[in-house]
C-alpha positions in Angstrom: -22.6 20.8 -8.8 -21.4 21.3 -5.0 -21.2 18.2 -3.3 -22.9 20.6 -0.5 -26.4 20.6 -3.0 -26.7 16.8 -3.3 -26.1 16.4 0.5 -25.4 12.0 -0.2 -22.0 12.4 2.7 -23.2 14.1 5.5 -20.4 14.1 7.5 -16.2 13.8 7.1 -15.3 10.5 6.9 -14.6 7.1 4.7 -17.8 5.8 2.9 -17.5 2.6 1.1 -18.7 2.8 -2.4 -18.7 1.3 -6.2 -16.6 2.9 -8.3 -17.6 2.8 -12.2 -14.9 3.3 -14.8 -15.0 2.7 -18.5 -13.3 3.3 -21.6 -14.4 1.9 -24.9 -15.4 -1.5 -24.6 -13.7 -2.1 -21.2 -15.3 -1.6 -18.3 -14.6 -1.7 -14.6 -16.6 -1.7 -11.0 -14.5 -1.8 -8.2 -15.5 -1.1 -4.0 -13.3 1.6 -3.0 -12.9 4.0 0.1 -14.2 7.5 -1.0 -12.8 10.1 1.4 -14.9 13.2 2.4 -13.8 16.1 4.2 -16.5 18.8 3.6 -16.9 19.2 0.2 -13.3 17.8 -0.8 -13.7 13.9 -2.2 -10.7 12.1 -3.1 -10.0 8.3 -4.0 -6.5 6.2 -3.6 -6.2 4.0 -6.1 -3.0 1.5 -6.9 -1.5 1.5 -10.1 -2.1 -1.7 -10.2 -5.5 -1.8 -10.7 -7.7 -1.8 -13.3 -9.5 1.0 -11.9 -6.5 3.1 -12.6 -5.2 1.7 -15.8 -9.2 3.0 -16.8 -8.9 6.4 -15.0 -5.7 7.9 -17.0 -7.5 7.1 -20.0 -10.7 8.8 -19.4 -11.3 10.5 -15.9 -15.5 10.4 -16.0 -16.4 7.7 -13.3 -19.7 6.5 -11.6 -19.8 6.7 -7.4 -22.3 4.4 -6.8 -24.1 3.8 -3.2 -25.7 0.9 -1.7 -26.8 -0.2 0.9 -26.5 -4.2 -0.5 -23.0 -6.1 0.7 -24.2 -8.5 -2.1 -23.2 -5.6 -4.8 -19.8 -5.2 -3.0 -19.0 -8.9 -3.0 -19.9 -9.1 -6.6 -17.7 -6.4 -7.7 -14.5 -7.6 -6.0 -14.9 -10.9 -8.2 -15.5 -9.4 -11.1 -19.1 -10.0 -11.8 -20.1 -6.4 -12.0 -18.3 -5.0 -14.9 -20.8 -6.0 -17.3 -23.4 -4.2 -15.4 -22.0 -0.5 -16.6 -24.1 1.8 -18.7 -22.9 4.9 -20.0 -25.3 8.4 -19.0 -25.8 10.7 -22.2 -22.8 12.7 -21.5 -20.6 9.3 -21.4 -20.4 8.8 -17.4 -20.0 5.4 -16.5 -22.3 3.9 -13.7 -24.0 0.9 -12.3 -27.7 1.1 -10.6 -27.9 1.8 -7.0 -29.4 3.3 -4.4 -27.6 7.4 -5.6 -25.1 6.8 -8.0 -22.5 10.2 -8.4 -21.6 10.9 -12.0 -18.0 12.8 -11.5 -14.9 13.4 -12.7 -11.7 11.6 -11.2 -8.6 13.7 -11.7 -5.0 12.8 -11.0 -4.1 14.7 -7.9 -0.9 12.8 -6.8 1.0 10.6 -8.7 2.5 8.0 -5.9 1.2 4.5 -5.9 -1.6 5.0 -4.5 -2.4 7.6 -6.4 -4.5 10.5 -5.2 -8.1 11.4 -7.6 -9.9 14.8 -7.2 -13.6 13.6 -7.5 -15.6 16.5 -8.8 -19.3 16.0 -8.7 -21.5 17.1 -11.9 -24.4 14.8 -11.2 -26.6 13.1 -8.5 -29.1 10.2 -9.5 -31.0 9.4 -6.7 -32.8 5.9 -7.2 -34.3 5.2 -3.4 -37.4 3.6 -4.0 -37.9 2.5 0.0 -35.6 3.1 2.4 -34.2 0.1 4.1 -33.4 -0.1 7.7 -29.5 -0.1 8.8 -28.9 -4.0 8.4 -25.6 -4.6 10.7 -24.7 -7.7 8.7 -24.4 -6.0 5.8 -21.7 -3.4 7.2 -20.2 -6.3 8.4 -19.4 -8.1 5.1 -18.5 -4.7 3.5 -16.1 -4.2 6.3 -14.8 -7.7 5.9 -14.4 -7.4 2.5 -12.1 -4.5 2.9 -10.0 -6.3 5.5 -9.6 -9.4 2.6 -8.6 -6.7 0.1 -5.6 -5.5 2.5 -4.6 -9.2 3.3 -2.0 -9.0 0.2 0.2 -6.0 1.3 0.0 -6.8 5.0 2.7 -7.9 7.2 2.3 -11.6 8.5 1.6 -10.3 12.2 -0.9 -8.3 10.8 -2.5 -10.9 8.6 -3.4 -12.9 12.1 -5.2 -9.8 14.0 -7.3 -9.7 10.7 -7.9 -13.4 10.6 -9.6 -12.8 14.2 -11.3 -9.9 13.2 -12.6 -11.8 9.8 -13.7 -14.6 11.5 -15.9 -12.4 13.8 -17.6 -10.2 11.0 -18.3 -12.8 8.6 -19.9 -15.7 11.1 -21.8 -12.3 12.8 -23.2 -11.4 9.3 -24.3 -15.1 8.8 -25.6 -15.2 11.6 -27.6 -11.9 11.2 -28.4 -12.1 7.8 -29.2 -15.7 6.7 -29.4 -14.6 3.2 -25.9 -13.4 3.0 -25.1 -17.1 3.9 -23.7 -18.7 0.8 -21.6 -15.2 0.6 -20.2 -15.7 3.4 -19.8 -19.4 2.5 -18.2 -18.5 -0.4 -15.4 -16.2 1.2 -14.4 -18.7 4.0 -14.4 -21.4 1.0 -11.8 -19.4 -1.4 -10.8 -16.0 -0.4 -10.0 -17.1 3.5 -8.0 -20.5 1.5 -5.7 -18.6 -0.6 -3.8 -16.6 2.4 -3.7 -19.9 4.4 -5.6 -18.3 7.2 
């Protein structure tokens, strides 16, 4: 299938997505960048992750969209991995708004390393449509920013802490229901680098 048919990216760019790996009884959901440019998707993955140990053992993998910052959050902790069914033909996924079944094949070996993500199959779930909800592009974003804290430099780390502080008190402040999220971040996450 050509990514042009299933027309989910419509234009070059970074889109924020789950990404479903699984092998066996392990199974994985992870937010990742997925990088368009036309009808060329790759993802960087570190070696490090579980993502990747998964991938080099069986390349089929689930690109899920949402449009929930809930999902996201969940996922980065962990709490999503039991959540992943296996399609017919043994494609990982989680629910969501279009899920991608695909392929994700080693491109570049470098850490991270580069995946070819070739479409076979679109599932598209929409049952409404929701509104752009600004607070919920704000926590994705922040959640990104927390998952970079490791591997930045300390001068870094304090631009981010400015930038964090403003996405995550907007998006409680614009989404009340994202609250105890938020809450939860500041809590723990924002703790454990001291910021």
């Amino acid at each position: 299938m050509k990514t042009n048919d299933i027309r989910l990216f419509a234009h070059n760019g970074i889109y924020e997505v789950l990404l479903s790996t699984g092998f066996g009884d392990e199974t994985n959901v992870s937010p990742v960048g997925l990088h368009v440019r036309g009808t060329d998707l790759k993802i960087f993955l570190y070696k490090s992750t579980k993502s990747y140990e998964i991938l080099v053992r069986n390349p089929k993998c689930g690109i899920t969209i949402s449009f929930d910052a809930r999902k996201f959050y969940m996922a980065l902790k962990g709490e999503m991995n039991n959540q992943v069914r296996f399609s017919k033909n043994g494609f990982p996924f989680i629910d969501g708004d279009a899920v991608l079944l695909a392929e994700c094949l080693p491109e570049k070996d470098e850490d991270p390393a580069t995946f070819k993500v070739v479409p076979h199959e679109a599932m598209l779930n929409i049952v409404e449509f929701p509104a752009f909800n600004r607070a919920n592009a704000l926590l994705i974003d922040a959640l990104v920013h927390l998952t970079r804290l490791p591997i930045e430099e300390p001068h870094t780390r304090e631009a981010l802490r400015i930038l964090l502080i403003y996405e995550l008190s907007t998006a409680k402040r614009l989404a009340p229901e994202l609250a105890n999220i938020v809450d939860e971040i500041v809590g723990q996450v924002m703790k454990a680098y001291k910021l």
